[in-house]
N, C-alpha and C positions, 0 to 999 in steps of 0.2 A: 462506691464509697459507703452508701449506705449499710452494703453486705459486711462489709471489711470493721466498721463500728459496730455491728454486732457481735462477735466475738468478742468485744472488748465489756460490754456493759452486762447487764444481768444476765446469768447463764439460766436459758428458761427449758434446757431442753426436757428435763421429767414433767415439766408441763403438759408432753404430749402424750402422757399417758394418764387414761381419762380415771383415773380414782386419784391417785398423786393431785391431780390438776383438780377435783373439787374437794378434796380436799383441804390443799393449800388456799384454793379461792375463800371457803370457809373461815380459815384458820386467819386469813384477811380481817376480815368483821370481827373474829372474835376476839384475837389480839388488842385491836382499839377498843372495841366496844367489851367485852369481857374485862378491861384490865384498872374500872374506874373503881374495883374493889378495894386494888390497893393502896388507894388514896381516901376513901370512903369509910374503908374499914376504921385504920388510925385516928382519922379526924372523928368520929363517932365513938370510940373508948374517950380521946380525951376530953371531948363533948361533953362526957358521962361521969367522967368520972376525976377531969380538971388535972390530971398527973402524968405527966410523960413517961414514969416508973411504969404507969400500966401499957403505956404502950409498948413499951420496950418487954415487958413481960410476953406480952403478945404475938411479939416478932420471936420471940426463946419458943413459945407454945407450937407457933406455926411453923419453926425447923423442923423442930422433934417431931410433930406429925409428918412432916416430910420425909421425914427420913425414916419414920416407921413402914411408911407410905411406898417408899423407892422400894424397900428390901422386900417386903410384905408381898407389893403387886408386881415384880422383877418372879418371883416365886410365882405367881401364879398366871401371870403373862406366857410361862416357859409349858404349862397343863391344861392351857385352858383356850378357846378361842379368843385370839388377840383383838380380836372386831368389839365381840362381849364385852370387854374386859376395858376397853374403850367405853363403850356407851354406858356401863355403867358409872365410872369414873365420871366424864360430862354430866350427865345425868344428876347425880348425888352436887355436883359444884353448882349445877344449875337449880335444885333444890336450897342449896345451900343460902344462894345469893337470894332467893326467893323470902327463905326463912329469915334473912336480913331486912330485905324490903318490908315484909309486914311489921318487924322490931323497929325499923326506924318511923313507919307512919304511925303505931298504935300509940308508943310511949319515949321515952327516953331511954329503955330497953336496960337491961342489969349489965356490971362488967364479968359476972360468971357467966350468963349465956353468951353475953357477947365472945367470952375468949371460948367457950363451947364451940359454936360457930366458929369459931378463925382455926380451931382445931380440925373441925369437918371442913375447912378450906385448904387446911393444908394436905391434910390427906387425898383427897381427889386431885391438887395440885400434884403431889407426886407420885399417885398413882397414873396419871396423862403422861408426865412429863417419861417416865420409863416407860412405859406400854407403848406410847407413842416411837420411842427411839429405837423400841425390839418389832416396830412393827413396817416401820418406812425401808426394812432392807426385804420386805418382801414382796414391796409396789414397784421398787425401782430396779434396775438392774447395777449390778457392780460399779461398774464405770460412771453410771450418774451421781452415785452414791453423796460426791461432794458438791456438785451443781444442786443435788437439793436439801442438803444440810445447807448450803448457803442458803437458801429460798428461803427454808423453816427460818435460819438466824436471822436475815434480815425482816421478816415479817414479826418475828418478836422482838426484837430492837426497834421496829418503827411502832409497835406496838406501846413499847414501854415506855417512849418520848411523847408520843401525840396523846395516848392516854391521857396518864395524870394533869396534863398542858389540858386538855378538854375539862377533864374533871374538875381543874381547880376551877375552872369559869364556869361550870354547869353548876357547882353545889351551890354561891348564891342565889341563882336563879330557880333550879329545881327543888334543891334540896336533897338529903342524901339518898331518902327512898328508892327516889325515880333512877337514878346512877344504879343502884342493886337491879332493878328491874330492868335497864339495860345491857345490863350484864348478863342477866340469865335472859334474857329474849337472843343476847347477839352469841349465847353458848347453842342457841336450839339452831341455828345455821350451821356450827361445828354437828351436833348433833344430827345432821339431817348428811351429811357428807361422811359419818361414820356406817353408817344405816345401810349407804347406798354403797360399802365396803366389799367386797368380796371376801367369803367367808376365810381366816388367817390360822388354820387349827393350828394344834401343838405337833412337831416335830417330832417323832421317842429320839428318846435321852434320858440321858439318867435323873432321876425325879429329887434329887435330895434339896434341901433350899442350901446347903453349901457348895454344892455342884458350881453353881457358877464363879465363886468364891476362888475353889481351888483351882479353876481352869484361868483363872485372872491372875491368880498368884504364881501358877506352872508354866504360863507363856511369856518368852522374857523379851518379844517385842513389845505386848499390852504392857507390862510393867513400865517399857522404855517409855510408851507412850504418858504413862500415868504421871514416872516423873518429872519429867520435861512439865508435863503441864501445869502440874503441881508445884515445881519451879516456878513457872511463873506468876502463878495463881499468888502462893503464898509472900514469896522473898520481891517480887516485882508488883504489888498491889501495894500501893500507899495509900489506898483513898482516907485511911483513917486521918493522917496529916494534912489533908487537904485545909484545914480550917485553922493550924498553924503553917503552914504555905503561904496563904493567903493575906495572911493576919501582919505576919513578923518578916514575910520576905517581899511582899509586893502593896503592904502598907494599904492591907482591907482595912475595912472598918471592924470593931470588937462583935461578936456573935455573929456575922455574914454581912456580906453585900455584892456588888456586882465580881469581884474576883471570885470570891467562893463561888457565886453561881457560873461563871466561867470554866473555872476550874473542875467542877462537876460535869458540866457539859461538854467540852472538848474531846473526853474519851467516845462516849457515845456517836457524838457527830464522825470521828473517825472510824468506828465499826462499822457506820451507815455508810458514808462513802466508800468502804471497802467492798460492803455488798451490791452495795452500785454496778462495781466495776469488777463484779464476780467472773467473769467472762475471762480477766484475765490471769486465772491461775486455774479453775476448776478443771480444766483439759488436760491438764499437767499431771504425769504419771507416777514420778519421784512424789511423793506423798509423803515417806518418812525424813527426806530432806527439805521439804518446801517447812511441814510443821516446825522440825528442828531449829531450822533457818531463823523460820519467824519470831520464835521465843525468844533465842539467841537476840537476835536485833530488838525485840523487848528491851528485853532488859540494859541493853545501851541506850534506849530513848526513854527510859528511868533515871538512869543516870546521868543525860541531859535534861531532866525535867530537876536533878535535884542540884546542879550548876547554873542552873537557869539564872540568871539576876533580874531579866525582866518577863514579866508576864505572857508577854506574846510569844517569848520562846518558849516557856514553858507548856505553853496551848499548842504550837507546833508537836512537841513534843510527845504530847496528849493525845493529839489530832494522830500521830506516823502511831503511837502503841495501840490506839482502838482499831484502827485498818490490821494492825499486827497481828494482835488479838482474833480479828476475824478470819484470819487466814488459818491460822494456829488450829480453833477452836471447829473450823469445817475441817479440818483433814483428822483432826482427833475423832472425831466422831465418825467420819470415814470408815478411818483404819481400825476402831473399835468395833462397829457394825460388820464389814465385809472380812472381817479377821476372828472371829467369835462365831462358831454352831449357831445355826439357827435355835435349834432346842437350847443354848443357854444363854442367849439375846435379851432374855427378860433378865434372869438373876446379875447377869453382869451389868445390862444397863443400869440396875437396883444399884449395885453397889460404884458406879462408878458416879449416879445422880447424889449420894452422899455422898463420897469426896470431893466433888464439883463445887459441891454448893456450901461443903466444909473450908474448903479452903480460903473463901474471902471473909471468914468469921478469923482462923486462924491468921489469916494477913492483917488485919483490923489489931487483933492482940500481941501478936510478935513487935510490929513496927510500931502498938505506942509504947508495950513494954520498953523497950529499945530507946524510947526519947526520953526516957529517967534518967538514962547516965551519955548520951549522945545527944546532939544538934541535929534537928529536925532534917537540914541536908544534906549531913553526914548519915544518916542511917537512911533516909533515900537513895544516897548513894549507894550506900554500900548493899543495900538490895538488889537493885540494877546489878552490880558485879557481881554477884551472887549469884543472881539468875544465871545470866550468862553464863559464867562459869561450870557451873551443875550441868544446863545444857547441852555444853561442849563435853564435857564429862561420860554424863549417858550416854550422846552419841557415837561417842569415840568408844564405850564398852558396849554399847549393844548394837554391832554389825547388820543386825538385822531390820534395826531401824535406816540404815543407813543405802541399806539396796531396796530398801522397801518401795516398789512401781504397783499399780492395781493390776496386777497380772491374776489374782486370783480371784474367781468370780461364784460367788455364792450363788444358793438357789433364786434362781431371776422369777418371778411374778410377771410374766411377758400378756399373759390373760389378766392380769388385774386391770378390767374395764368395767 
C-alpha cells in the first residue's frame, strides 16, 4: 500500500541524482527564506516615501530589468559556463539584499537608491530564473525533465505563500533589516549548491543573441506550446477582477476583506495541491496532450468561476485551475527544455521568461479594459471561452503538438554528481 501511494504523491525521482538533489534542497531555504524581499522591498518604499505610485513604479522598474535580465543572460547562458553564470547571478542578488539590509538599518534610505536596488533585484532575479531553466536539462535526463519542473514549481509556489505569510509577522517584530539579511544568508545555501555544480560549459552553436529567437519562431511545436500558454495566461487570468468579484458578486466588503483574501488564495492552494500529487501525471508520456488538455479545461473552470453565484463555488473553481495550471506549466517547460539545442537553452529560455511573465501584465489590462463596456462576469466568462477555444484551435493545427510523447532525449548529464 505504501509502494502503491507513492506513485501517486510527489514525483521525487531527479532526487536521486546528487547535484539536482542539493540543489533543489537549497532552492528549499531559499525559496522561504530568500523571498521576504518581496514583501520587504514595497513595504520600505511606501515607508519612505507614503505613496503606492512609488511602489507601483517599482514593480514597472523591476520588469523591465527583468526582462532585460532574461534576454541579456539567455545570450550568455548559451557561451559561457552555466554553473558561472549561475553564481554570479546569486551572488549579485545576494549582494543586492545586503545593500538593502544596511539602507534599512542606517536610515530611511532614498526612493532613487531604493528603486536602484530593486533594479539590481530584478536583474539577478531574471538572470537565475533563465540560467536556471537552460541549465536543469543538463543534471536531469529527458524523461525526469517533468518530475523535476514540478519539484522546482512546487518549491517556489510554497515558497511564495509561506514567505510573505512569515514576513508579514517578522517585520513587527524584527523589522525590515533583519528580513534582507535573511534573505541573503538563506541565498549563500543556493550559493553553496551552485559551487558544488559540475562544471555546464557551452554547447557550439551558433553564437548570435537572435539565434534563439529564430529557432523559437522556426519550430511550430514550440510556437504551439507558446500559444496554448499564452492562451491561458492572457484570456484565462482574471486576477485583476478579483476585487470586483468579490465586492459586487459575493457582497465583500469596499477596498478587501475575507472574500478577496479568499479569492487570492484559492488559486495557489490549488497549484500546491497539484504538486502534492505530482506522481500522478509526471510518468505520463503524451506531454503535448496532457498540457493541451489542461489549458483547455482552464479555461472552463474560468467560466465556472465567472457563473459562480456563490463563493465556495467559485474557490472550487479556483482551487481545479491552480492544480490546472500546474500541470500545464511542468509540461511546458518540459517540452520547451528537451525540444530546444542545448547551445540555444539559454536564448530561448530568455525569450520565453519574457513572455511568461508578460502575459499576467497583459491579462491584468485586456480584462479591466474589457469591464468599460462589459459586466465583470461576462467578460470572465468570456475569457474562459476564449481560452478554450484558441486551445482547441492550436491543437487541432499543430499535429505536432498533439503526438507529442518524451521519446526524444537530449544530452543526459548522467555524471552530474
Amino acid at each position: 500500500m505504501r509502494g502503491s501511494l507513492g506513485v501517486y504523491v510527489v514525483d521525487r525521482r531527479p532526487l536521486a541524482i546528487p547535484a539536482f538533489r542539493r540543489l533543489w534542497v537549497a532552492s528549499v531555504v531559499g525559496a522561504v527564506g530568500g523571498s521576504f524581499g518581496g514583501v520587504a522591498v514595497p513595504a520600505q518604499l511606501f515607508t519612505v516615501s507614503g505613496s503606492s505610485v512609488v511602489v507601483g513604479v517599482a514593480g514597472a522598474v523591476s520588469f523591465v530589468a527583468l526582462v532585460v535580465a532574461s534576454l541579456g543572460a539567455g545570450a550568455v547562458a548559451d557561451v559561457r559556463d552555466r554553473r558561472v553564470v549561475l553564481l554570479v547571478a546569486h551572488c549579485g542578488l545576494a549582494v543586492t539584499y545586503v545593500a538593502l539590509w544596511a539602507l534599512a538599518v542606517l536610515g530611511p534610505g532614498s526612493v532613487p537608491l531604493l528603486l536602484v536596488l530593486v533594479a539590481c533585484q530584478g536583474l539577478s532575479l531574471g538572470a537565475i530564473m533563465t540560467t536556471m531553466g537552460a541549465a536543469v536539462p543538463r543534471l536531469v535526463p529527458a524523461e525526469l525533465l517533468p518530475a523535476a519542473n514540478s519539484l522546482s514549481s512546487l518549491t517556489r509556489y510554497a515558497g511564495s505563500i509561506a514567505g510573505p505569510v512569515l514576513a508579514g509577522v517578522l517585520i513587527p517584530v524584527t523589522g525590515l533589516g533583519t528580513l534582507y539579511l535573511c534573505d541573503a544568508l538563506a541565498l549563500l545555501t543556493v550559493v553553496w549548491a551552485v559551487v558544488k555544480l559540475p562544471p555546464l560549459p557551452p554547447a557550439p552553436g551558433p553564437a548570435r543573441r537572435t539565434a534563439g529567437l529564430r529557432y523559437l519562431a522556426g519550430s511550430r511545436l514550440l510556437v504551439a506550446v507558446l500559444l496554448v500558454d499564452l492562451a491561458a495566461m492572457v484570456f484565462g487570468m482574471p486576477a485583476a477582477l478579483f476585487p470586483e468579484l468579490a465586492q459586487h458578486t459575493f457582497g465583500g466588503t469596499a477596498g478587501g476583506g475575507p472574500e478577496l483574501g479568499l479569492l487570492y488564495a484559492a488559486y495557489p492552494a490549488g497549484v500546491f495541491a497539484a504538486g502534492l500529487l505530482s506522481g500522478t501525471f509526471t510518468r505520463a508520456r503524451r506531454h503535448g496532450v496532457l498540457m493541451a488538455g489542461a489549458a483547455a479545461a482552464w479555461g472552463l473552470t474560468v467560466v465556472l468561476l465567472g457563473l459562480a453565484g456563490r463563493l465556495w463555488l467559485a474557490l472550487v473553481a479556483l482551487v481545479l485551475g491552480g492544480a490546472l495550471n500546474f500541470v500545464l506549466s511542468t509540461f511546458r517547460n518540459a517540452i520547451t527544455q528537451a525540444h530546444t539545442p542545448d547551445a540555444l537553452r539559454g536564448r530561448v529560455q530568455g525569450s520565453l521568461t519574457v513572455v511568461l511573465f508578460g502575459g499576467p501584465h497583459l491579462a491584468n489590462l485586456l480584462h479591466g479594459a474589457a469591464t468599460a463596456v462589459l459586466d465583470h462576469r461576462v467578460v470572465i466568462c468570456a475569457g474562459g471561452l476564449l481560452t478554450t477555444v484558441t486551445v482547441v484551435a492550436v491543437t487541432w493545427a499543430a499535429p505536432e503538438l498533439r503526438r507529442l510523447g518524451s521519446e526524444r532525449a537530449p544530452s543526459v548529464a548522467a555524471d552530474a554528481g
